[in-house]
Every structure is written in structure tokens, then in C-alpha cells.
ZAMARGU-4260 file (C-alpha; in steps of 0.2 Angstrom, whole numbers, plus 5000, padded with zeros to 4 digits):
<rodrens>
0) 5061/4924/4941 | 5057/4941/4937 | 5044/4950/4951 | 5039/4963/4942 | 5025/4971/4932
5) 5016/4986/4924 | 4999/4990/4926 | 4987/5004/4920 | 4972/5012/4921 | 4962/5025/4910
10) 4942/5034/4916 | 4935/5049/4913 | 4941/5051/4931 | 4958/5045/4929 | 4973/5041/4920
15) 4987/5030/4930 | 5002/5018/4926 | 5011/5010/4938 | 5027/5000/4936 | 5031/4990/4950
20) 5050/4979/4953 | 5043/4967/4971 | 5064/4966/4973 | 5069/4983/4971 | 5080/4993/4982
25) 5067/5008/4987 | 5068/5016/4972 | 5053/5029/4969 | 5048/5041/4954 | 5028/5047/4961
30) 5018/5060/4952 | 5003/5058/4957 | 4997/5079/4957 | 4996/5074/4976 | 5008/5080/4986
35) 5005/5072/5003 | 5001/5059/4993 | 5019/5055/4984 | 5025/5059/4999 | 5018/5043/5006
40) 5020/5034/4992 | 5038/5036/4993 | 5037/5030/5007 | 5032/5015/5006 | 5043/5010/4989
45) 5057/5015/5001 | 5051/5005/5018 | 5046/4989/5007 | 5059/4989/4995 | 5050/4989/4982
50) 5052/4998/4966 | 5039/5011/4961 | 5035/5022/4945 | 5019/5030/4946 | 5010/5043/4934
55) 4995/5048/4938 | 4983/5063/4930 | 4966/5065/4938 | 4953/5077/4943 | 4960/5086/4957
60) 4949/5101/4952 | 4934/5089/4959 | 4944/5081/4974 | 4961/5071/4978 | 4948/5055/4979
65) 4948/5047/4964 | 4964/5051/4959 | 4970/5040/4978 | 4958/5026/4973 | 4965/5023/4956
70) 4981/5024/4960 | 4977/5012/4974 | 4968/5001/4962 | 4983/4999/4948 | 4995/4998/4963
75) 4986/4985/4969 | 4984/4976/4952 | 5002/4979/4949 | 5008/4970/4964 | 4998/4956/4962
80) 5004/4953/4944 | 5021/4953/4951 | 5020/4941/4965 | 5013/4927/4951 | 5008/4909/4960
85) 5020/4917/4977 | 5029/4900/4976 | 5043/4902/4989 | 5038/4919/4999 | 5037/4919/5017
90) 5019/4924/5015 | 5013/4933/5033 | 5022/4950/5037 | 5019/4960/5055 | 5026/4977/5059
95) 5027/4990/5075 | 5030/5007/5070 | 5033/5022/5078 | 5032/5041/5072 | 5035/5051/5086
100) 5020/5050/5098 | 5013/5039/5082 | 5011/5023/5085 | 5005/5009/5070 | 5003/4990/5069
105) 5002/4982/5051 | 5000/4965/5048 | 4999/4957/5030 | 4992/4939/5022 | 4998/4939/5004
110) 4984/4926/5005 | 4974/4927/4986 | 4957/4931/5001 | 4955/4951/5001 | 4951/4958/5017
115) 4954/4976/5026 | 4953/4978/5044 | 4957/4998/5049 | 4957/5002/5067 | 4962/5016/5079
120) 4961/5031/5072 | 4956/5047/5081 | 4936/5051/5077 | 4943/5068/5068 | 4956/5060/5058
125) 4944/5056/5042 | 4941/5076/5041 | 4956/5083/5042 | 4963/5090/5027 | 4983/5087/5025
130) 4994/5097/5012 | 4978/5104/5003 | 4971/5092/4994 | 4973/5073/5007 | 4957/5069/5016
135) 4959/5058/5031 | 4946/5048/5026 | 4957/5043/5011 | 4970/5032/5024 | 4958/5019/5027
140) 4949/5019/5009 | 4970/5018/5001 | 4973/5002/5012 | 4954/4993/5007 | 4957/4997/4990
145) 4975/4990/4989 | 4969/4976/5000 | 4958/4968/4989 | 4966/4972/4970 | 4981/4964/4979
150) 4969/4950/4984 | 4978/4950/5002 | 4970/4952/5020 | 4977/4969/5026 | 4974/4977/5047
155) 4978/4989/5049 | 4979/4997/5069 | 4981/5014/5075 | 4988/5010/5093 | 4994/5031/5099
160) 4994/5047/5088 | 4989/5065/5087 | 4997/5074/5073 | 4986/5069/5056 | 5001/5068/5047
165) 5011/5056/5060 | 4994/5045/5060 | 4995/5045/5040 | 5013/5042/5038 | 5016/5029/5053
170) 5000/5019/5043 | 5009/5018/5025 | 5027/5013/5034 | 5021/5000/5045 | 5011/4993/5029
175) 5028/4994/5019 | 5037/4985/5032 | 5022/4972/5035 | 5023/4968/5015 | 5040/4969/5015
180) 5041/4953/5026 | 5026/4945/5017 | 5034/4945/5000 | 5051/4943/5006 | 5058/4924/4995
185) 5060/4913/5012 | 5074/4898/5006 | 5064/4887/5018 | 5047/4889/5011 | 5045/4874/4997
190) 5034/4879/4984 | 5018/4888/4989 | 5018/4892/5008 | 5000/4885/5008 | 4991/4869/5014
195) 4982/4868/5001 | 4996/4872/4986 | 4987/4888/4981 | 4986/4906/4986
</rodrens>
């Protein structure tokens, strides 16, 4: 069966289309008028191995904010479209992940119950500005957004860091890793891994 979907999204704010392939091999094509931005996204297409084609225009003359979020948003739908009833994937995922002196726990429930739990960053993170136009803040809103369009419990921890890009970039690859495990078919999971036979 086919795990993958396209999904879009059009606002005053925003125009986005993502097309997502859950059994890709890393492949990326971002363009999200972000720089940082694709940069992570890249990142975690390549670290999940996952497919991703994202297009995104926004209004990057106001801020890089809503532009994040919707692409968060149809990313989130997408990926949900594309893992369907989940009949047969391991379920849970759990990554470590180091950046240099970055250090970054994810752990996923492709459950169907949204929830975001973001811990550990350094108080300054959310204000620093990366590549121009990437708020720290962002992180944490990128992670609740996908969490619950995904409709999956996402926590996220910050265990060591200091450079704000090493804090971003540890974040989205332990996340990819973490959703890597979580979607990943398991050939000893019969039908939905759930006790009660629906996620």
C-alpha cells in the first residue's frame, strides 16, 4: 500500500503544498523563502527517510512566522494522510542525538491523541534570530503544530547545547529519527498496534 499524500494550503498569509512519500529514501526539494528553514526541513526528509516536496510563498515581509506554521500545518496534515489506519507500523519511536556539544531526545507516539511536550532549551533560545529571518521561538511552535495536525504525541528534550543553530538542528534530527522508528512497517505488528484496534 501506497504511504503517500499531497496536501495544501492557501490564506492571505500563505500559500503551501506538500507532497509527502512516508517510504522514501530522504529525498528533499524545500522552498520555503526560509533559508534556515529548508535547511532543516531537509533535514528531517533526509534523517526520517521520508520523501519531501514543499512549496511555500508567504509573508516574509511581516515575519518568517506564518510562513513556519503553515508549513508545519500541511506537513502535518500530509503525513497523517499518508500513514492512513497505521495497520502494521511499529508505532513508538525514541531518539538520542548529538550535535557537537548539542544534545537532543525525541520520542514519538503515532497515536491519533495530539500532544507536544518541548523541554530544555536555553532561556535566550526563543530570541535569537538564525539566518535572518528564524526565531527561536519558532522550534517549539514547528513541533506543537506538526504534533497535533499529525494527531501524534511529540517530546521533545533539550538535554546540552549552546550554539542556537546546534539546538535547532539537533531538535529537527532527533524528531526525524524518532518518526522514523514510529512509522517504520514492523512484520511482527498484526494489524493496528493498539489495544483497542484503532489509532
Amino acid at each position: 500500500m501506497s504511504r503517500q499524500a499531497t496536501a495544501r494550503r492557501s490564506t492571505s498569509e500563505s500559500t503551501v503544498r506538500v507532497v509527502v512519500d512516508l517510504d522514501g529514501s530522504g529525498a528533499a526539494r524545500i522552498a520555503t523563502g526560509i533559508g534556515f528553514y529548508d535547511h532543516m526541513l531537509t533535514s528531517l526528509a533526509k534523517h526520517a527517510l521520508i520523501d519531501l516536496d514543499i512549496e511555500a510563498s508567504g509573508d516574509l515581509h511581516v515575519d518568517a512566522h506564518h510562513t513556519v506554521e503553515d508549513v508545519a500545518i500541511v506537513l502535518g496534515e500530509a503525513i497523517g494522510t499518508a500513514l492512513g489506519d497505521k495497520r502494521g507500523i511499529a508505532r513508538f519511536g525514541d531518539a538520542t542525538v548529538p550535535l557537537d556539544e548539542a544534545l537532543v531526545q525525541a520520542v514519538v507516539d503515532v497515536a491519533g491523541r495530539p500532544y507536544c511536550v518541548h523541554t530544555g532549551e536555553p532561556d535566550g533560545q526563543i530570541y535569537v534570530v538564525i539566518g535572518q529571518q528564524y526565531l527561536g521561538s519558532l522550534t517549539r511552535h514547528f513541533f506543537e503544530t506538526i504534533a497535533f495536525r499529525a494527531q501524534m504525541a511529540v517530546h521533545v528534550r533539550v538535554l546540552a547545547g549552546r550554539d542556537p543553530h546546534h539546538l535547532v538542528e539537533a531538535q529537527f534530527k532527533a524528531f526525524a529519527r524518532a518518526l522514523r522508528a514510529a512509522i517504520a512497517p514492523d512484520a511482527r505488528v498484526d494489524g493496528i498496534p493498539s489495544t483497542k484496534g484503532a489509532l
